[in-house]
C-alpha positions as CSV (number, residue, x, y, z in Angstrom):
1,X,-15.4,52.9,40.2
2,X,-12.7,50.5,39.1
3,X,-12.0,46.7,39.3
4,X,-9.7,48.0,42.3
5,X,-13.2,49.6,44.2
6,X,-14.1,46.2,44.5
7,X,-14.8,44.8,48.1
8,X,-16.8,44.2,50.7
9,X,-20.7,45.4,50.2
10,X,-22.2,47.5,52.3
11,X,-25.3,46.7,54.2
12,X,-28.6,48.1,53.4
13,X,-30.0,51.0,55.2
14,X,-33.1,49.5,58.0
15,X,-36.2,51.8,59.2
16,X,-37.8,51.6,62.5
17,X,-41.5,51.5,63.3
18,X,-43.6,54.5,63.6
19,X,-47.7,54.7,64.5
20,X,-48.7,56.5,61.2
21,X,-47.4,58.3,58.6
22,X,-44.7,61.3,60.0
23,X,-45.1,64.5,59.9
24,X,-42.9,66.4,57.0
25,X,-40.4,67.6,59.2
26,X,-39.7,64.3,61.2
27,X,-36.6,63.9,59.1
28,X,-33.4,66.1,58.1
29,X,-34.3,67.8,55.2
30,X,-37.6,67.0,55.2
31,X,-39.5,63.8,54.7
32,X,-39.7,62.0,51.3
33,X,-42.5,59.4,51.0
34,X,-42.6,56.0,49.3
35,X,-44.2,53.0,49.1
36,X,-43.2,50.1,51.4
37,X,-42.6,46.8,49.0
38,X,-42.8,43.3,50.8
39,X,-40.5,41.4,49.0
40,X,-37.1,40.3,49.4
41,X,-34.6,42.9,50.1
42,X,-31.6,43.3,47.6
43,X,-28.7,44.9,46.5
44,X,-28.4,44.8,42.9
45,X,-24.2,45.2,41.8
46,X,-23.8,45.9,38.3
47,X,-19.7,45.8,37.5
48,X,-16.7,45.2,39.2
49,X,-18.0,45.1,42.6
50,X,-19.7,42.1,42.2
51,X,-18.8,39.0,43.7
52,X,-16.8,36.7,40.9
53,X,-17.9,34.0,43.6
54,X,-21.4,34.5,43.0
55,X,-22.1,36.9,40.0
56,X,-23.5,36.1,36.7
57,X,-21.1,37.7,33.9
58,X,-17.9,38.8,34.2
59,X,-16.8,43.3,34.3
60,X,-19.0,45.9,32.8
61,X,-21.8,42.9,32.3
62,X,-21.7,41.2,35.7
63,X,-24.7,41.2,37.9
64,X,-24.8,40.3,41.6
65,X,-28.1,40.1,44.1
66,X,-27.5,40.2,47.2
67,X,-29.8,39.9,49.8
68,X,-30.5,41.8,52.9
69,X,-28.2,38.8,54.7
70,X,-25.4,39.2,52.6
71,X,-26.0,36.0,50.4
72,X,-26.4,36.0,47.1
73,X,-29.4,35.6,45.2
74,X,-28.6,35.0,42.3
75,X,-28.7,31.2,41.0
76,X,-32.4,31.6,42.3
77,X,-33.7,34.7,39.6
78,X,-31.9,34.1,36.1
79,X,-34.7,36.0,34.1
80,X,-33.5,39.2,36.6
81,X,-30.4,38.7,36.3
82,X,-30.8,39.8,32.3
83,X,-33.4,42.1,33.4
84,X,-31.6,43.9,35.5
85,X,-28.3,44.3,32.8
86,X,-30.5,47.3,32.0
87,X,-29.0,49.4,34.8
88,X,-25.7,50.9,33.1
89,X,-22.3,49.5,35.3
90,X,-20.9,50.5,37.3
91,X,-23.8,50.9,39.8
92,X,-25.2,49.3,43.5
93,X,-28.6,50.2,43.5
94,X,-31.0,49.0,46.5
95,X,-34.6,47.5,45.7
96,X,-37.2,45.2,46.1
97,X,-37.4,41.8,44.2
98,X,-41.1,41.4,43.7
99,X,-43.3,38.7,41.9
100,X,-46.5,39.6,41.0
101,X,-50.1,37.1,40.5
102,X,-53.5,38.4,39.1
103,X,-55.5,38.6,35.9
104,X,-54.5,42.2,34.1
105,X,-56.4,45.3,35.8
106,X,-56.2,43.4,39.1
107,X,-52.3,42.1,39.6
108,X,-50.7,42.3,42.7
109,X,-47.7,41.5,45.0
110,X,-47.5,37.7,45.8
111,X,-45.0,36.9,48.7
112,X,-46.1,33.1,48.6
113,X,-45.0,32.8,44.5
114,X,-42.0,34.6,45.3
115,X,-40.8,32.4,48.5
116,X,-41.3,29.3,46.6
117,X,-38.7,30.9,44.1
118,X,-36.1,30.0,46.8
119,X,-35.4,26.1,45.5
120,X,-31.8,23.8,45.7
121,X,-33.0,22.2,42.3
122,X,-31.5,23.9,39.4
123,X,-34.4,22.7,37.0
124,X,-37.0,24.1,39.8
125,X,-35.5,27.3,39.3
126,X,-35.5,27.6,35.3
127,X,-39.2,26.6,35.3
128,X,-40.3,29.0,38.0
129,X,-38.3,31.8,36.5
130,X,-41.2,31.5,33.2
131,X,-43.9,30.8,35.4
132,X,-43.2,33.4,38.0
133,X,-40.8,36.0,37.1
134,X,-39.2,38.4,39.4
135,X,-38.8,41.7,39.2
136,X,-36.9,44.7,41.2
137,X,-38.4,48.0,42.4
138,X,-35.3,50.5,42.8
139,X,-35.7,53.0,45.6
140,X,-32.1,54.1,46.5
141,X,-28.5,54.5,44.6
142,X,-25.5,53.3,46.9
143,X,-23.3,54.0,43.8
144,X,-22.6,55.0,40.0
145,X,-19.9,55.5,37.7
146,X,-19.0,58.8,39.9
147,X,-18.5,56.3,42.9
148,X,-19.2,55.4,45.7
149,X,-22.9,58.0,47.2
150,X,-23.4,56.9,51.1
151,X,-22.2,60.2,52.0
152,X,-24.3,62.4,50.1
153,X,-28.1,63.3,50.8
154,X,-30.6,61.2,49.8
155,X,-31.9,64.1,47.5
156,X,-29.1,63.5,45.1
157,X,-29.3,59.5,45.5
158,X,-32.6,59.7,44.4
159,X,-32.1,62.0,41.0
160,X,-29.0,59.9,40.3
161,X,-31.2,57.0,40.7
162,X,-34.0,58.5,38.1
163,X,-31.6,59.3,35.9
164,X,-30.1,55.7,36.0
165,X,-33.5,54.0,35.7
166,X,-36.4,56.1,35.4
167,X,-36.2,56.0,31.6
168,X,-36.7,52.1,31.8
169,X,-39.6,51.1,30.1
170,X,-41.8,48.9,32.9
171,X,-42.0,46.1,30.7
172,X,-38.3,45.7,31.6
173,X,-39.2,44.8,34.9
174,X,-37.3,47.7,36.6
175,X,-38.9,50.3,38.2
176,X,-38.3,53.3,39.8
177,X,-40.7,53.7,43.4
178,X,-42.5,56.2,43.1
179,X,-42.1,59.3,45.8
180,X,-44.0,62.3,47.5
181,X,-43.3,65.0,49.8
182,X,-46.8,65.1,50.6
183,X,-47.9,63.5,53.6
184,X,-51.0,63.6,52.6
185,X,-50.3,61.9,49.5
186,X,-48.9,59.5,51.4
187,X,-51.5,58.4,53.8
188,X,-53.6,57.9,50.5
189,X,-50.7,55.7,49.4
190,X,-51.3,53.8,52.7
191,X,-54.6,53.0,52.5
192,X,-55.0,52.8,48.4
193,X,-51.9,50.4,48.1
194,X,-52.4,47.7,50.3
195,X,-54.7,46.2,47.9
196,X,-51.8,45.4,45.7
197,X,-49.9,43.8,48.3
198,X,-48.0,46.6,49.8
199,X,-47.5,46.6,53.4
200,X,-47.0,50.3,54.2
201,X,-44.9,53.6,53.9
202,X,-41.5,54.1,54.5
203,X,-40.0,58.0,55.1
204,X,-36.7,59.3,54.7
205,X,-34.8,62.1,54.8
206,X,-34.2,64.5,52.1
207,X,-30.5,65.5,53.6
208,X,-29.9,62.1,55.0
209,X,-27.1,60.2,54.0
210,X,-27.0,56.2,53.6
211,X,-26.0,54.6,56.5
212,X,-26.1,50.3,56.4
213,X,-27.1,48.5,59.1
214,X,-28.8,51.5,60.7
215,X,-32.5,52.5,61.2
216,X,-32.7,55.7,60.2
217,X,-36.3,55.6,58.0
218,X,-39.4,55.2,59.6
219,X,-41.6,52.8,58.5
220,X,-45.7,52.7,59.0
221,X,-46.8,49.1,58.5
222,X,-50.2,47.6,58.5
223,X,-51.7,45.9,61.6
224,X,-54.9,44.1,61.9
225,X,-56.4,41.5,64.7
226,X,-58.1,38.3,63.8
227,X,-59.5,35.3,65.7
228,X,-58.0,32.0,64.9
229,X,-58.3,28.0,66.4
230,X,-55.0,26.7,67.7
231,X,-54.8,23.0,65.2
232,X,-51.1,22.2,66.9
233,X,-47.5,22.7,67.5
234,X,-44.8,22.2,66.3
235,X,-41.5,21.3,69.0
236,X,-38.7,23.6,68.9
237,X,-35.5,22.4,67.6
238,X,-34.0,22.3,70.8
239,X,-36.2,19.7,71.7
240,X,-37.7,21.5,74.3
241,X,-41.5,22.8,74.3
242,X,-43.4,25.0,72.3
243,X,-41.4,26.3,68.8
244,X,-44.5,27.6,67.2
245,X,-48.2,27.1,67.1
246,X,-50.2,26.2,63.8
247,X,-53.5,28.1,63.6
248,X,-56.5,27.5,61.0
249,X,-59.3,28.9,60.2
250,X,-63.1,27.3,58.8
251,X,-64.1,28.0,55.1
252,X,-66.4,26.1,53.2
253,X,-66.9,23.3,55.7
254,X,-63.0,22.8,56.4
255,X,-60.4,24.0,59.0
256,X,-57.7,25.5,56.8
257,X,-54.3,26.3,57.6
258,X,-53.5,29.7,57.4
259,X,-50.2,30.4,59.1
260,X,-48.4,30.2,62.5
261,X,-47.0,32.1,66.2
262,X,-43.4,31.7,66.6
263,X,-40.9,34.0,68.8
264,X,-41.6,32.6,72.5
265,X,-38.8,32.8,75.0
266,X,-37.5,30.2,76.4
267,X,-39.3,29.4,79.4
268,X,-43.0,30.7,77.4
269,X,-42.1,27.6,75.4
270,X,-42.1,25.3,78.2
271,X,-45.2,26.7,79.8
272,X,-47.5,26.6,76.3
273,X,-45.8,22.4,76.1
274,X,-48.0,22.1,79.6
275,X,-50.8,24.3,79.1
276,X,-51.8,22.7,76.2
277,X,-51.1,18.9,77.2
278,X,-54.6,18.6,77.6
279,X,-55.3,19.0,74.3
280,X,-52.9,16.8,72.4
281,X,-54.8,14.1,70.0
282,X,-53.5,11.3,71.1
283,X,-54.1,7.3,69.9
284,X,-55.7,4.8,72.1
285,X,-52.8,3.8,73.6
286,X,-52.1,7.4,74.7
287,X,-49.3,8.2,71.9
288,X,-49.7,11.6,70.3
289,X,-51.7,10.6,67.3
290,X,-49.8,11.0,64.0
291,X,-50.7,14.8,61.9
292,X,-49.8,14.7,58.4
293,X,-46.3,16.6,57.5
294,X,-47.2,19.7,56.3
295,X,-45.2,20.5,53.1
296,X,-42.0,22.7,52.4
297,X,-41.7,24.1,50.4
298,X,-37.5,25.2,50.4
299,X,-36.8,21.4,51.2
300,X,-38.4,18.0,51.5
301,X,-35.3,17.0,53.8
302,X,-36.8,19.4,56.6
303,X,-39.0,18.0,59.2
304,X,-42.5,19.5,59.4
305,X,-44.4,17.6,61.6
306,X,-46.3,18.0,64.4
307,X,-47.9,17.7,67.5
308,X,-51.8,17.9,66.9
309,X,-54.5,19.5,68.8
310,X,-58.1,19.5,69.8
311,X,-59.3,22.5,67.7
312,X,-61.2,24.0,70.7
313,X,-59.2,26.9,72.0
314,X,-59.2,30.7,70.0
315,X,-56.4,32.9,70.2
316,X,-56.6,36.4,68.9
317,X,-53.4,37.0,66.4
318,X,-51.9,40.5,65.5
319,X,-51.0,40.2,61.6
320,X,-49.6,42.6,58.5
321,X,-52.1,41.0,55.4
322,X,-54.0,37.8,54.6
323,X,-53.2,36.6,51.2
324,X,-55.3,34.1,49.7
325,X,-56.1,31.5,52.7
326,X,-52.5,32.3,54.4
327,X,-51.2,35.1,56.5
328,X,-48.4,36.6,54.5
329,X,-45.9,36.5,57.6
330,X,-45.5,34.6,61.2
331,X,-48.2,36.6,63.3
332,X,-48.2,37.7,66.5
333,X,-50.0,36.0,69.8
334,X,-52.3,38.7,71.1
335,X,-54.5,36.8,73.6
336,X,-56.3,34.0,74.4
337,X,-60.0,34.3,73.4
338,X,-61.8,32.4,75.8
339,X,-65.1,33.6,75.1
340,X,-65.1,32.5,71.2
341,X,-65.6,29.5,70.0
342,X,-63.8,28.0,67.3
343,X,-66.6,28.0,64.6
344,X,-66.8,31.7,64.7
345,X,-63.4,32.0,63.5
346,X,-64.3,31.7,59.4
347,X,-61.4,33.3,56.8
348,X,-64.7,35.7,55.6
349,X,-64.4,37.5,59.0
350,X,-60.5,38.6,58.8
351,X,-60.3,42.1,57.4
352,X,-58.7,42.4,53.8
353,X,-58.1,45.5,52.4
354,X,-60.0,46.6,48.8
355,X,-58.2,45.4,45.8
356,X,-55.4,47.5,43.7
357,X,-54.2,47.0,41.0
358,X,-50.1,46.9,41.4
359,X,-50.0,48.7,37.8
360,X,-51.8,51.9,39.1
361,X,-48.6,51.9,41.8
362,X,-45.9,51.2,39.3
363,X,-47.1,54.2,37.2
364,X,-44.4,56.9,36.1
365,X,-43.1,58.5,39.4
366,X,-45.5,61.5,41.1
């Protein structure tokens, strides 16, 4: 792969949602098994096809990141940037970029450390890259010094790949995913895993080839229910009802935030703005009462206020993991719980899974 290779990126390859783990022959070729990081989707370009634009380095020693948008990452993660100089160029390999939290023996994945890392102040960036380094789990090769692989099975973009980077030592910071062809193996992942901060299994096929922008892996994800009180809303941009509710639940005496519902259509939005007039705080002169701006962490610019509420009313949330006192992602409205009250709904009775630690699941490749 020359200077003259050089062009537009491919996408990444997508997987769409199955119930539980598949069976072994669900894909061509077979299944292969791995486990499913929760981080931020990359594309890591070592050589000429990196961006000049964007890249750190120039030839042989550039390095792009590219996330699963298309934008580059790579002012954000300096320190992985020189980590991942590692991987011999030419090369695209797609991975994770991960951050990791926890006392040694008990370390796992933490999405909150890792959003933060995502900051327009340059000297923001250099301190976080010490505090919180990144690091990138490789699970599939896009191409190598042969060129270009979307074409050939993922079989032989997975040995390429060891080859490229298995012999990295982990305290590099790049690692190989491990991988079984045991379902069985891989349900144990499932359940074992997500006390690092994993959020699944994703399958693919042995004789399938890389296709971007395509859902052609299968991906088993973790779901779990909790209770929560509705503490307010915030108006969608449009101006125009409901753009998400804030939810919070009681620990040691307080109502913590833990996370918010977002995704209504546009007419769900108008009807949640009346449903819950009722229970807008408002002042004595019938003004909504002023809630403290919550902070954000990308910008200070951004406007986070909102509308508070009377914490009376439940609502039963679908949701991957709880990490810390926050849902790692935006959950998902379930139901209204009218027969709960609000001080039922405690952070002790959400469902975590047992702890991991993330070092057991970066061990050498199975």
């Amino acid at each position: 792969m020359t200077t003259a290779d050089a062009g537009t990126l491919p996408g990444v390859m997508l997987a769409k949602a199955a119930t539980s783990v598949p069976s072994p022959d669900a894909l061509p070729g077979g299944c292969s098994y791995e486990p499913k990081w929760d981080g931020f989707r990359i594309l890591v370009v070592r050589g000429a096809r990196a961006d000049a634009a964007t890249a750190a380095g120039e030839g042989d020693d550039a390095v792009d990141l590219i996330g699963r948008s298309g934008k580059s990452l790579t002012r954000y993660f300096p320190e992985v940037v020189e980590k991942v100089r590692a991987i011999p160029a030419p090369a695209i390999v797609d991975g994770e970029l991960v951050v990791r939290s926890g006392e040694p023996g008990t370390e796992r994945l933490d999405w909150d450390a890792l959003s933060q890392r995502i900051h327009p102040a340059a000297s923001r960036i250099e301190k976080l890259a010490v505090e919180t380094p990144g690091e990138v789990i490789c699970f599939d090769l896009l191409a190598d010094d042969s060129g270009e692989l979307l074409e050939e099975p993922f079989a032989t973009r997975r040995e390429r790949l060891a080859a490229l980077v298995g012999g990295l030592p982990a305290s590099r910071g790049v690692h190989l995913t491990r991988a079984t062809t045991d379902a069985d193996e891989a349900a144990r992942w499932f359940t074992q895993f997500e006390g690092a901060g994993l959020d699944g299994i994703v399958a693919k096929g042995l004789d399938s080839p890389y296709e971007p922008g395509k859902r052609t892996m299968l991906k088993v994800k973790h779901k779990r229910t909790a209770d929560a009180v509705l503490v307010g809303y915030r108006v969608h941009k449009s101006g125009a009802g409901v753009g998400s509710l804030l939810l919070g639940l009681h620990s040691g005496g307080e109502l913590v935030p833990v996370g918010g519902i977002s995704a209504f259509t546009a007419a769900r939005r108008l009807e949640l703005a009346e449903e819950l007039e009722p229970l807008v705080v408002r002042t004595a002169d019938g003004s909504v009462a002023a809630a403290e701006r919550e902070r954000n962490r990308f910008t200070s610019a951004k406007d986070t206020s909102y509308v508070p509420l009377r914490p009376e009313r439940v609502v039963e949330v679908a949701f991957d993991q709880l990490e810390g006192h926050r849902f790692r992602h935006a959950v998902r409205f379930v139901r209204w719980r009218e027969d709960k009250g609000p001080t039922e709904c405690t952070l002790e009775q959400v469902d975590v899974a047992s702890g991991y630690d993330l070092n057991a699941v970066l061990a050498a490749d199975s």
